[in-house]
C-alpha positions in Angstrom: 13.3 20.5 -24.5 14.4 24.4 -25.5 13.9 26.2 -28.2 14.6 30.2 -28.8 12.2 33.0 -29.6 15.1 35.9 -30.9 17.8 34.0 -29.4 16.6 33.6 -26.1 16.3 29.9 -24.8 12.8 29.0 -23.7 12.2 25.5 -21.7 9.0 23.4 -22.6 7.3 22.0 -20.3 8.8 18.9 -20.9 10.0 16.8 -24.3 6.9 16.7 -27.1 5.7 13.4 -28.4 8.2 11.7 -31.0 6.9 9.8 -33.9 5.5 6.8 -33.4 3.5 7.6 -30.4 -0.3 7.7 -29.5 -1.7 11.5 -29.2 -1.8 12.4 -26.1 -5.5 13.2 -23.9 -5.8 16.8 -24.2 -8.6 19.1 -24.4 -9.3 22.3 -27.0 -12.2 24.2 -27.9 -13.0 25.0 -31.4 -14.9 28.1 -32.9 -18.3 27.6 -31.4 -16.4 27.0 -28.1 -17.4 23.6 -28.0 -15.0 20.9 -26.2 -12.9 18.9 -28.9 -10.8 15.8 -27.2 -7.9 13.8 -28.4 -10.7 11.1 -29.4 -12.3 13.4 -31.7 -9.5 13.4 -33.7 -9.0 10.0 -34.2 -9.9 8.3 -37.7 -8.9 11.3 -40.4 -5.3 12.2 -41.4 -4.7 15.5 -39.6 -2.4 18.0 -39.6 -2.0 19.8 -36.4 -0.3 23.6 -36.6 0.6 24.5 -33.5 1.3 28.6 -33.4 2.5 30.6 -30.2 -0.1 33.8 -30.7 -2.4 33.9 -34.0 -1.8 37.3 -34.2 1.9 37.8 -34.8 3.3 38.0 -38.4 4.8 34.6 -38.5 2.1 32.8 -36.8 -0.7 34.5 -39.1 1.3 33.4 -42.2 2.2 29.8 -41.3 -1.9 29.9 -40.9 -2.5 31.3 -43.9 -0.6 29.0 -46.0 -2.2 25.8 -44.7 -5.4 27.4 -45.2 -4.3 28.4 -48.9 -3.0 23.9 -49.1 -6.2 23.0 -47.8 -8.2 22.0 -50.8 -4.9 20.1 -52.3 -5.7 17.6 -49.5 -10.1 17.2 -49.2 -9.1 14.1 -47.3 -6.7 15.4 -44.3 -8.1 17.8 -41.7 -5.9 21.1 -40.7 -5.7 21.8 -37.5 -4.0 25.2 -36.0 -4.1 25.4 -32.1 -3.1 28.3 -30.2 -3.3 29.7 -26.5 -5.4 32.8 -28.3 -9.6 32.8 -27.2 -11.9 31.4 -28.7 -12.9 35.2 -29.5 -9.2 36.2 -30.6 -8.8 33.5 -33.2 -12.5 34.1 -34.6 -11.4 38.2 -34.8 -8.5 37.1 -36.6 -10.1 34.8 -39.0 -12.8 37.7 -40.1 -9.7 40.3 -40.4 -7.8 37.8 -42.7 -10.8 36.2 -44.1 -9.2 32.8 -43.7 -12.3 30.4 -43.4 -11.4 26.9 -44.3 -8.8 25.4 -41.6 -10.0 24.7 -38.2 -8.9 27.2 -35.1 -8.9 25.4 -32.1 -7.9 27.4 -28.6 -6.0 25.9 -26.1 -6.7 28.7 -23.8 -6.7 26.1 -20.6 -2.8 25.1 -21.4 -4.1 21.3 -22.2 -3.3 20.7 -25.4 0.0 22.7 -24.4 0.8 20.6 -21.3 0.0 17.0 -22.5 2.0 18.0 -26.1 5.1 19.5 -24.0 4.8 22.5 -26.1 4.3 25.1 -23.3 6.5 27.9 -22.5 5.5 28.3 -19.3 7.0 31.5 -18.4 5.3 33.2 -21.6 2.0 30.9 -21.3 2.6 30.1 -25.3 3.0 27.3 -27.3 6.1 26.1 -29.2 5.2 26.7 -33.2 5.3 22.5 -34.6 3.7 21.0 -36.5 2.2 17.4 -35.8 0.4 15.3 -38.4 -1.2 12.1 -37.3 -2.5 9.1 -39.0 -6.2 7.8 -38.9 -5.4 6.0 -35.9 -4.2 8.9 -33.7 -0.4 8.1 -34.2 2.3 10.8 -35.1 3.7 10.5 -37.9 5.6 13.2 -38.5 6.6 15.9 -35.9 8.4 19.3 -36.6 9.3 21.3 -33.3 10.5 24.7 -34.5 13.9 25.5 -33.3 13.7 29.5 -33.3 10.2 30.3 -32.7 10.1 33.7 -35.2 11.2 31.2 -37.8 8.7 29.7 -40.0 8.1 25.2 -40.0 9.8 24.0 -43.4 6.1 23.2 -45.0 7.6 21.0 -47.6 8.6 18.8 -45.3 5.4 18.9 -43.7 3.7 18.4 -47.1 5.6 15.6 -48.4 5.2 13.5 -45.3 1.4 14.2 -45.4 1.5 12.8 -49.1 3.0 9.8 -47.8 -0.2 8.8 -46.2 -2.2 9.4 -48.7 
């Protein structure tokens, strides 16, 4: 799959996960650097932000307005993953005081290479957004054509409500 970051085609790694399909088995680490797998995920609605580098304009406000949705949705756990440390995305979060959604790095390319969200010759992630159902199947995928571009969050939204 391709997508463009200021015109410029950039090739995944391979095609993401349509809708339908089990998570993949991937590995991230969340704030206390502690290993999260696919299983851990599994039995909560969860919406999955996927953002190239927390620290870029578009990535910190696509992060900042799922943190702001959070507490519309008690039930559904937010997600945002990102190649960024552990340490980068725990920086970020004190600068922007954003304190609710989860950060989770995928600074070992995992999550990036089992999603087919990888840009391999930048070593980031293609912004998405994934949410799956209790049982760990997508249900609603948005791949980001042009990467500076932000996702289309209603969309996201309403297909959350739909599981609820």
């Amino acid at each position: 799959m391709e997508v463009t970051r200021r015109g410029e085609v950039e090739t995944l790694v391979g095609n993401p996960p349509e809708v339908g399909v089990e998570l993949p088995h991937f590995k991230i680490f969340n704030a206390q650097n502690e290993r999260i797998k696919t299983r851990d995920l599994i039995g909560q609605n969860t919406l999955i932000s996927v953002v190239p580098d927390i620290n870029t304009k578009t990535c910190s406000l696509q992060t900042k307005k799922f943190n702001k949705t959070m507490d519309q949705y008690p039930e559904v756990r937010f997600i945002t993953v990102s190649t960024n440390t552990v340490k980068q995305q725990s920086v970020w979060c004190a600068a922007e005081d954003v304190s609710n959604i989860e950060m989770m790095s995928d600074s070992e390319e995992s999550f990036g290479y089992e999603m087919k969200l990888l840009i391999p010759n930048t070593g980031l992630l293609a912004r998405s957004i994934f949410i799956i159902d209790a049982t760990g199947t997508i249900v609603y995928r948005q791949i980001v054509p042009e990467q500076v571009d932000e996702p289309n969050y209603l969309a996201a939204l309403n297909a959350l409500k739909k599981l609820l």
